[in-house]
C-alpha positions, 0 to 999 in steps of 0.5 A, spaced: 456 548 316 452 547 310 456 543 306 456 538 313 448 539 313 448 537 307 452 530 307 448 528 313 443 529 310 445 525 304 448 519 308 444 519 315 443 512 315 452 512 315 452 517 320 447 513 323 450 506 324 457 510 325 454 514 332 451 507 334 457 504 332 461 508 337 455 506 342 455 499 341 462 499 343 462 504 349 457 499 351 462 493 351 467 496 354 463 498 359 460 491 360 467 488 360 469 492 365 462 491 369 463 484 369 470 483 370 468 487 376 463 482 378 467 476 377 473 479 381 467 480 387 465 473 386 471 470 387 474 474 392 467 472 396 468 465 394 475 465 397 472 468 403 467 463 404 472 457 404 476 461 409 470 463 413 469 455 413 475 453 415 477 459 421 469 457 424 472 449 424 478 451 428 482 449 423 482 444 415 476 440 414 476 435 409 473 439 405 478 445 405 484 445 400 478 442 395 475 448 397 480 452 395 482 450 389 475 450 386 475 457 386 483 457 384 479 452 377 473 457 377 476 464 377 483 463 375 484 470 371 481 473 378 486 476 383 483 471 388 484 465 384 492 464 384 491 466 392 485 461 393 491 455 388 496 457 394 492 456 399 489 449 396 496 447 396 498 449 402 492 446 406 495 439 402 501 440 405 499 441 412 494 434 411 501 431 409 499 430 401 506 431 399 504 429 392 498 432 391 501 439 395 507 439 390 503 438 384 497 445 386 504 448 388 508 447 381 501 448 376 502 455 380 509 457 378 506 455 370 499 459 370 501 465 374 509 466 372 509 473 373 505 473 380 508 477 385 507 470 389 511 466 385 516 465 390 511 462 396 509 457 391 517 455 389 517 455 396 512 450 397 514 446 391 522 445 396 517 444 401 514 438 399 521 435 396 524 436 402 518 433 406 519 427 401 525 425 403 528 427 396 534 431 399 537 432 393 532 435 390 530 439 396 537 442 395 537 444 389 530 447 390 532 451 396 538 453 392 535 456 387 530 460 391 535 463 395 539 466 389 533 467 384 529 470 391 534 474 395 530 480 398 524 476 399 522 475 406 522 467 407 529 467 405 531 466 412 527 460 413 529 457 405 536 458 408 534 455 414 532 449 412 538 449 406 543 448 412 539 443 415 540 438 409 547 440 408 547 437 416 544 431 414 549 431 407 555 432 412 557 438 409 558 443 416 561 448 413 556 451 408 551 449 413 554 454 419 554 459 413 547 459 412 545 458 420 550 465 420 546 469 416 540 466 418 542 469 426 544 475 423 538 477 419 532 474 422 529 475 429 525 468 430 529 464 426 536 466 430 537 463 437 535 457 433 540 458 428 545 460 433 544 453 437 544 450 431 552 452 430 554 451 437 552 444 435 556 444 428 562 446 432 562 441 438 561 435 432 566 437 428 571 442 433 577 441 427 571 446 422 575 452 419 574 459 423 569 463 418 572 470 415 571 475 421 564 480 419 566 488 417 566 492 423 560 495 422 556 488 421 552 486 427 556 481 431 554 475 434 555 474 442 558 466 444 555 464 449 560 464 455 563 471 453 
């Protein structure tokens, strides 16, 4: 203790800067923290303002998805802006400005790759090209969904929308495919589906039976049986 007594005495002023710097950079971290918490209250109040508007006017106004995505652009590193960029974009779609729409939803898949949302803005961007009339893209876009994003909870309707453009390709058999899956895996979609290939097979009767389901697989009732 003396010989410690005895450094501190000769070099208070080292002793001194070094506790202050622990200080000084305790505050900092202390500050970080406050105002990242501050910033993520902010945007997240911003988001809710937008949100608000929209809800109180009965839906979009014009001033909506620019609403959006100025919180998206003011607080991207928030967890609201990503939120706010997809929400910006999908009121775009609504409006019918594919265009614009496409390009709110593709900024998404580059600024937040890692975003558990990222397969919404993917589904947005096959949307928009499917909406365009750009059936091949749409194509390749569903597809990539459909087998990068199995376990998401939009699949059904990807897949849905999928078939639907095999339809218009002339391409029945991986269209009923798809509307099978659909009919089996999703309550709102499947008497849709179901419709949909009863449809198939009076339009192409000559069609090849699919391979019957394993026995404990749901099955499917025909209509009339």
């Amino acid at each position: 203790m003396d010989r410690l007594w005895t450094w501190l005495d000769a070099n208070k002023k080292v002793a001194i800067y070094s506790v202050l710097g622990v200080i000084a950079i305790g505050i900092v971290i202390w500050s970080f923290v406050a105002q990242k918490e501050a910033k993520e209250a902010k945007a997240g109040s911003a988001l809710t303002a937008v949100a608000a508007s929209q809800l109180a006017g009965g839906g979009p106004r014009p001033d909506t998805a620019a609403g959006y995505l100025k919180v998206a652009n003011e607080y991207p590193d928030s967890a609201a802006g990503p939120r706010a960029l997809l929400l910006g974009a999908t009121t775009l779609f609504t409006e019918g400005k594919y265009d614009e729409a496409r390009a709110q939803f593709e900024k998404f898949t580059r600024q937040h790759r890692q975003s558990p949302l990222m397969g919404q803005a993917l589904l947005g961007v096959a949307a928009c090209l499917d909406a365009q009339g750009k059936t091949n893209e749409a194509v390749t876009a569903y597809n990539d969904i459909v087998t990068r994003h199995p376990n998401e909870p939009f699949i059904p309707q990807a897949k849905f929308s999928l078939a639907r453009l095999y339809e218009a390709q002339g391409k029945p058999d991986q269209a009923r495919r798809l509307y099978e899956e659909v009919e089996r895996s999703d309550q709102m979609l499947g008497p849709e589906a179901g419709m949909r290939i009863e449809e198939i097979k009076t339009k192409y009767p000559n069609l090849t039976p699919t391979v019957p389901l394993p026995t404990n697989a749901p099955m499917r009732i025909e209509k009339g049986k």
